[in-house]
N, C-alpha and C positions, 0 to 999 in steps of 0.2 A: 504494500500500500504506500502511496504517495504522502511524503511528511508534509503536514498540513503546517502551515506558516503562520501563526495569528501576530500582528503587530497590535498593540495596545496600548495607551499612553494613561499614568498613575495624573489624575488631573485632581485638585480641588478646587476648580472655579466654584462660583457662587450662583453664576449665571450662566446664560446662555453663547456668552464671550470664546474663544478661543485660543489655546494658550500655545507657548513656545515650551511644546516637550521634549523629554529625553524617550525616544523611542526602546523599549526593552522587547527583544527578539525573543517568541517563546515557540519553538519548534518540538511539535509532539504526538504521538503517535495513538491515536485514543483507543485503538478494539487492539491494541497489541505489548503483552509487557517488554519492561527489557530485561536485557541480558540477566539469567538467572543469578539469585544469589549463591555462588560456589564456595566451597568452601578452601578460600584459597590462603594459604596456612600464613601465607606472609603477611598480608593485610588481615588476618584473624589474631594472629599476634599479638599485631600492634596494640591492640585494646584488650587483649588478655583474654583473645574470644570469645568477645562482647559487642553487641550490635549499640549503638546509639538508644538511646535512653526514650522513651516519650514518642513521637512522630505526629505524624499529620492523623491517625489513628484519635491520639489522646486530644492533640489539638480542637479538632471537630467536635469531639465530646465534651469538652470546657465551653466549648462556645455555644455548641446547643444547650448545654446544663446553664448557663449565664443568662441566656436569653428565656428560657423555662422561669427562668426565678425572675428576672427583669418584669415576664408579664405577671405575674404573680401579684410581685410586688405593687402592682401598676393597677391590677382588679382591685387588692388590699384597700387601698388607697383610695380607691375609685369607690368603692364601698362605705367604706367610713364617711366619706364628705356628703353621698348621696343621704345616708342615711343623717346625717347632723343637720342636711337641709329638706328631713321629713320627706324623702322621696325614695320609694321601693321597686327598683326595676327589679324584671324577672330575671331570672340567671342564664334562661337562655341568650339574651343579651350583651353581657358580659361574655359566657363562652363562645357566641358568635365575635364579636370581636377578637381575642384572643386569638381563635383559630384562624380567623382573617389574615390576620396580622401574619401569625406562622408560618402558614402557606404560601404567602406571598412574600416573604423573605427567603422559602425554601425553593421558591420560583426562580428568584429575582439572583441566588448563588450567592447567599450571604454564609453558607455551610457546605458551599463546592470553592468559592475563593477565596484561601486562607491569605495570601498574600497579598496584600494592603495594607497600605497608609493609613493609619487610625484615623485622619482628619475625611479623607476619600470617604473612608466609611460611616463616619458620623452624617458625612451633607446627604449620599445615598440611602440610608435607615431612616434618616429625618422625610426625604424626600414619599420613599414607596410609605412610611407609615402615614406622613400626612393624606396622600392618595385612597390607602384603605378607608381610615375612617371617614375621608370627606366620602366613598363613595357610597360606605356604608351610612355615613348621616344624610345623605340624599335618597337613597331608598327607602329609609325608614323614615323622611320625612315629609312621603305623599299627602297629600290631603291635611297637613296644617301640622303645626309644631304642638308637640305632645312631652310626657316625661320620660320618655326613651329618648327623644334627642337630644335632650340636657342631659342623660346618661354619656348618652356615645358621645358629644360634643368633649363635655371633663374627660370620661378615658381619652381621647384622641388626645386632647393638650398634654395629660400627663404623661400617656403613651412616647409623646411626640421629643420630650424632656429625657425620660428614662430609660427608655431601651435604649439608643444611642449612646447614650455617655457611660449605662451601665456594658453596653458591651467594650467600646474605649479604657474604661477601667478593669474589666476583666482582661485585658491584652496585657493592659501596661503591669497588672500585678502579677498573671500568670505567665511574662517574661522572663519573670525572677525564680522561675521552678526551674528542676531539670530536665523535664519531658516535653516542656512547649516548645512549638515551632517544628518546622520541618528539615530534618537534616538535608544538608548541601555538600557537596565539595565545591571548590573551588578551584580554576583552573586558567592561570595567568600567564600569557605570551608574553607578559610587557611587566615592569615594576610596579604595578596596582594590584599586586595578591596578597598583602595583609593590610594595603591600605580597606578593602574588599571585607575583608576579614572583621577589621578592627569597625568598620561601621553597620556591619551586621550585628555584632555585639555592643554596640553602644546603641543600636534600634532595636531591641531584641523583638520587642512588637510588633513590628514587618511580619515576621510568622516564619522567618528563614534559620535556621541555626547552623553552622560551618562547623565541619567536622573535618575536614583537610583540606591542605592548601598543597596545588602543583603547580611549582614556578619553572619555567624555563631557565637553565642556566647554563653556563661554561662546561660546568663539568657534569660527569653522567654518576649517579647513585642512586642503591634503592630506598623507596620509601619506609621511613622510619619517622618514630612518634619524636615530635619538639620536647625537645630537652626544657626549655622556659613555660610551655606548654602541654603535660604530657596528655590532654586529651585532644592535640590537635595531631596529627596526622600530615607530615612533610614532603614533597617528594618530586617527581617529574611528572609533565602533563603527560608522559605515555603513558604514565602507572595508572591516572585517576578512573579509566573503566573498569580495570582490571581491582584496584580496590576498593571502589563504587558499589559492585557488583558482591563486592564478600561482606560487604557493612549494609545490605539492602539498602545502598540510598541511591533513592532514580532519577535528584532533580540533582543540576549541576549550571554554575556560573562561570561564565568564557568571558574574561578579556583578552582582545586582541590588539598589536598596535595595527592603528587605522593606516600604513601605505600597504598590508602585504594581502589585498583584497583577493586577488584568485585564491593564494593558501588558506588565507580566512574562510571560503566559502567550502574548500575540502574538508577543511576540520569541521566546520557545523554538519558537513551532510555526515560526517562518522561520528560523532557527537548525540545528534539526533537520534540514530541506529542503539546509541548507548545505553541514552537518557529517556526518560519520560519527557520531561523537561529542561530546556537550554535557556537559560538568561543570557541575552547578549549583552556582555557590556561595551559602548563602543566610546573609547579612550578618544579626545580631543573633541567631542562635544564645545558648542560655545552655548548650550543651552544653560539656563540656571537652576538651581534650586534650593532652599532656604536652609541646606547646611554644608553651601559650598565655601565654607572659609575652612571645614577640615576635608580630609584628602579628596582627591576630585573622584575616585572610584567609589566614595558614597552618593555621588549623586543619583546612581539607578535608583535607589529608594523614595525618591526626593516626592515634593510636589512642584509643580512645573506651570508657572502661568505669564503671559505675556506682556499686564500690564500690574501696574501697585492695584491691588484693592482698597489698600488705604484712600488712594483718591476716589473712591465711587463712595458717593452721597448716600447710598442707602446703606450701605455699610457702618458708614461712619454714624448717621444715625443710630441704627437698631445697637451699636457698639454702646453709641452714648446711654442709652436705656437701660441697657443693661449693668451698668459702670455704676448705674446710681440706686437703680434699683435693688440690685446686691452689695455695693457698698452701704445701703440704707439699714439693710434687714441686718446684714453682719454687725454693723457696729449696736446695733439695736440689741443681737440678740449675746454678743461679746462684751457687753458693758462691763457684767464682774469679772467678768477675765483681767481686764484693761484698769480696774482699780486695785485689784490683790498684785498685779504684778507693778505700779503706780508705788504702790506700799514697799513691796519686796524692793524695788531699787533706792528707795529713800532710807532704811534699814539697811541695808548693805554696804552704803558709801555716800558721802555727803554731796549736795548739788543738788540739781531739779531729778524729778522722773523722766521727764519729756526731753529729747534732743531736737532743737531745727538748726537746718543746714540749708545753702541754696544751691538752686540744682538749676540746670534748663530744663524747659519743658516744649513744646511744641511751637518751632519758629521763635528760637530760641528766646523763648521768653522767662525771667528767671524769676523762681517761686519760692516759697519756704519747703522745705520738707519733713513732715516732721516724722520723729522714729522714738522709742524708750533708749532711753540714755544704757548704754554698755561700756564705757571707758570712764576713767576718776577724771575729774574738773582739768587736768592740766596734761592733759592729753596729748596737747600740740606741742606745747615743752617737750616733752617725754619723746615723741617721734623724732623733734629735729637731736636733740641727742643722741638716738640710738642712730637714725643714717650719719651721725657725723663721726662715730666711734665703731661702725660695725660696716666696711666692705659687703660684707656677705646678706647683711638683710636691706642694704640700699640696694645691692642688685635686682632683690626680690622685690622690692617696694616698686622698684621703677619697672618693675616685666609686668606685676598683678597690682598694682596700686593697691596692696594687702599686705598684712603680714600673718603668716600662717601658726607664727607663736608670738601673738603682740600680748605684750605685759601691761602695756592699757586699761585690758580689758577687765573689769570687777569679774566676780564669781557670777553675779546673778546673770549679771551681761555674758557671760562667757554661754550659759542655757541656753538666754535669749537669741543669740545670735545661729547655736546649733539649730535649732528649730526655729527660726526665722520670726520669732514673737516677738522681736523690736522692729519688724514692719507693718505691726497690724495700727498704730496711729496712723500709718499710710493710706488706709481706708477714708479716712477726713480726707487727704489728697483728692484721691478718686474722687468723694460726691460733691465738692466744688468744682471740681473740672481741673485741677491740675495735672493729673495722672488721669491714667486706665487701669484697669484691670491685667489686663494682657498689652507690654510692648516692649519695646526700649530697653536698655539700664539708663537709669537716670544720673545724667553724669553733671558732675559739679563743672564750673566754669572755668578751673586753671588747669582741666583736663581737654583743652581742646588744644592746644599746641600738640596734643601727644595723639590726636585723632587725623592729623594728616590732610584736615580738609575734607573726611569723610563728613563731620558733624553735618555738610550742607543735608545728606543724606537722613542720617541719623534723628534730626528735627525735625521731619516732615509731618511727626505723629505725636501723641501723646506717649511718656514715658508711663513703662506699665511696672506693678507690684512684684507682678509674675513675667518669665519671658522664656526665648528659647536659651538664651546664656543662662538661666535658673536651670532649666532641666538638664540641662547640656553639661552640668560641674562647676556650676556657681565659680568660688576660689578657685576649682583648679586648672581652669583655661586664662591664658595669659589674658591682658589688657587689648594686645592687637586683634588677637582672635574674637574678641568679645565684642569687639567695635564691627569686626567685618560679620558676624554672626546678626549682629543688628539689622547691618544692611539687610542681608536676606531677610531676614523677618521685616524689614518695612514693604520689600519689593515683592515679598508672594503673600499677603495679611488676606487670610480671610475670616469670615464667622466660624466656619469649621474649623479650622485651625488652631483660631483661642480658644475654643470648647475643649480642643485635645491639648493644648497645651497646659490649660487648666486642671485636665481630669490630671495630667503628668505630671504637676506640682505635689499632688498629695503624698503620694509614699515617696518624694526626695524630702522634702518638707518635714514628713514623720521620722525617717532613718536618720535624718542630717544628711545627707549625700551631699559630700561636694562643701560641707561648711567651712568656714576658718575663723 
């Protein structure tokens, strides 16, 4: 049978716009498996005669158990509030919903495409659930508005909130198991095969997991497990069908360098023959995507759009909405949080609770910011002392405008800052308009020397609480990185994107991931 060629492009427009993608080549063979899994003693070795942990198997079953309990959750709900506003629908109503919903997601290959951009997936869940229940609240609303369509109407808004972001959080925390994702090899003509690597594992949510890397090189040797890494698996791209095949993994990632296109095209057709599935990666791309400031062979993962969304008006709106209306309720519903920890820093060390500092904000306009104080009153004393006497922490200061052991910092502040609880006065930011929710790092004014003339970029938005340099290792991505990590996220911004950036914040936030 003839290998069927599907090209695909990972988009998360908002609309009906058209974006500048990275094309990922997926060549596969659908009534035919490949090459069996043998047991071939070299690559069974390697792993102590052990197949990769988890697969697309366990995956599928997290995601349908996630989305079970999502709607659940969503009747639950749905339930309770009908019933608080003295209104008893039947249950078959509910369960018609429900199954709507599930069928139509099972249609639609929300549990045949494991591999997607959590944001891709939030805009298309939002979009097929909006359609069910609008179409289901059209049918059930012949002949005049009744108390079934105030049923269906609440599940659909709730529905249209919850499943989405609860499947998004089921990605991002059952990335951190051993079994999620679907094992991969990898297989590099060119020097992008741990860059490949390293941002499979830094996205683990994608749905891809690497399990060996085959690089072209000088010299000939056989595959053997990384000494730095002993569950990775090292070797030459001859080896990767032949140990593919002993580890049952059938999907596989091909960069090539882009001049050697006849041999490019040999290898994909014996590739194909190999694999279920072939990701092309193709090296020298000028396409973008919002985490091209680390290596360029993450960007297959990316999202890919042709213009800022930050400049479209409806965005920027429904953004604003949302900015205030959850900054409203949070600080409404964090009030004692915000006063026992108010207490705690005024008992720990002398001076205010509150810290402001001034930041730019959107067209560089400069604002207060305010945060709970985590360093003693004399701070600034303290810093130009320690770069004036320490070589080794000015270098550090000036790469991360941080210090990763600052003696600054009180005890209580030292908490505060693991778990990010001296940014929640940043909330007052947000519902006057100085911040967002999701953007930016909010950078002080004597840091624009050190931005290169980027800042033109970097202001075109509101600085946000949360962003992609949050999720991404807060502290531990230098200054420059952070600045061009910005750029991306001003240049691909959309609704879906801060939703998943948002659900992303939570367990780095809870772990400390990335604090200093």
């Amino acid at each position: 049978m003839d290998v069927v060629v599907e090209r695909f492009k990972t988009n998360a427009a908002t609309d009906g716009r058209s974006g500048v993608a990275q094309e990922m080549g997926v060549l596969e063979r659908p009534h035919e498996r490949p090459v069996s899994a043998s047991s071939t003693p070299e690559a069974n070795g390697l792993l102590g005669g052990e197949r990769p942990r988890g697969g697309e198997g366990a995956t599928r079953l997290a995601v349908l158990f996630g989305d079970l309990l999502a709607l659940f959750l969503v009747t639950t709900i749905t339930w309770v509030i009908t019933a608080w506003l003295g209104l008893h629908p039947a249950p078959w109503v509910l369960a018609i919903l429900c199954a709507g919903l599930g069928a139509l997601y099972l249609l639609a290959g929300f549990y045949h495409r494991l591999v997607v951009h959590p944001a891709t997936e939030i805009r298309d869940m939002m979009r097929i659930t909006a359609f069910v229940v609008l179409g289901i609240f059209v049918g059930l609303g012949v002949g005049g508005v009744a108390e079934t369509d105030i049923v269906v109407g609440l599940f659909g808004l709730i529905a249209l909130v919850v499943v989405p972001l609860a499947r998004a959080l089921l990605r991002v925390l059952a990335a951190r198991t051993t079994w999620w994702g679907i094992p991969v090899v990898v297989i590099s003509y060119n020097d992008a095969g741990q860059g490949i690597v390293d941002g499979l594992r830094r996205w683990p949510e994608m749905g891809l997991r690497p399990v060996a890397l085959f690089e072209q090189s000088d010299t000939s040797s056989e595959p053997t497990a990384n000494g730095k890494d002993p569950d990775m698996i090292v070797g030459e791209p001859r080896d990767a069908a032949r140990v593919a095949a002993a580890l049952g993994v059938r999907d596989t990632i091909v960069s090539f360098l882009p001049e050697a296109n006849e041999q490019n095209a040999d290898k994909m057709r014996y590739y194909a023959k190999m694999f279920r599935r072939v990701y092309e990666l193709r090296e020298g791309s000028r396409d973008t995507a919002f985490w091209t400031a680390l290596p360029v062979c993450e960007r297959f993962a990316g999202v890919y759009l042709a213009n800022a969304h930050a400049s479209h008006g409806g965005y920027r709106l429904l953004k604003r909405v949302l900015d205030v209306v959850i900054s409203f309720v949070v600080g409404i519903v964090l009030l004692p949080v915000l006063l026992v920890t108010s207490l705690l820093i005024r008992l720990d060390s002398s001076g205010p609770a509150l810290f402001k500092q001034l930041r730019m904000g959107r067209a560089g306009r400069i604002y207060s910011v305010y945060k709970f104080r985590t360093m003693h009153p004399s701070s600034e004393e303290r810093l130009a002392e320690i770069l004036a006497n320490d070589e080794q922490r000015k270098k550090e200061y000036v790469d991360f405008h941080k210090l990763s052991d600052d003696p600054r910092i009180t005890r209580v502040g030292s908490f505060l800052r693991r778990y990010s609880l001296d940014e929640l006065p940043q909330f007052w930011n947000v519902f006057v308009g100085d911040m967002s929710l999701v953007g930016p790092r909010a950078y002080v004014p004597g840091e624009i020397s050190d931005m290169a003339g980027l800042e033109r970029v970097v202001l075109q938005v509101r600085p946000g609480i949360t962003g992609l340099w949050q999720v991404l290792g807060r502290n531990e991505i230098n200054f420059q990185t952070r600045v061009e990590v910005d750029i991306e996220y001003v240049q691909n911004a959309t609704l879906w994107l801060d939703l998943y950036i948002m659900v992303r914040t939570f367990p780095v936030v809870l772990t400390g991931q990335g604090a200093g």
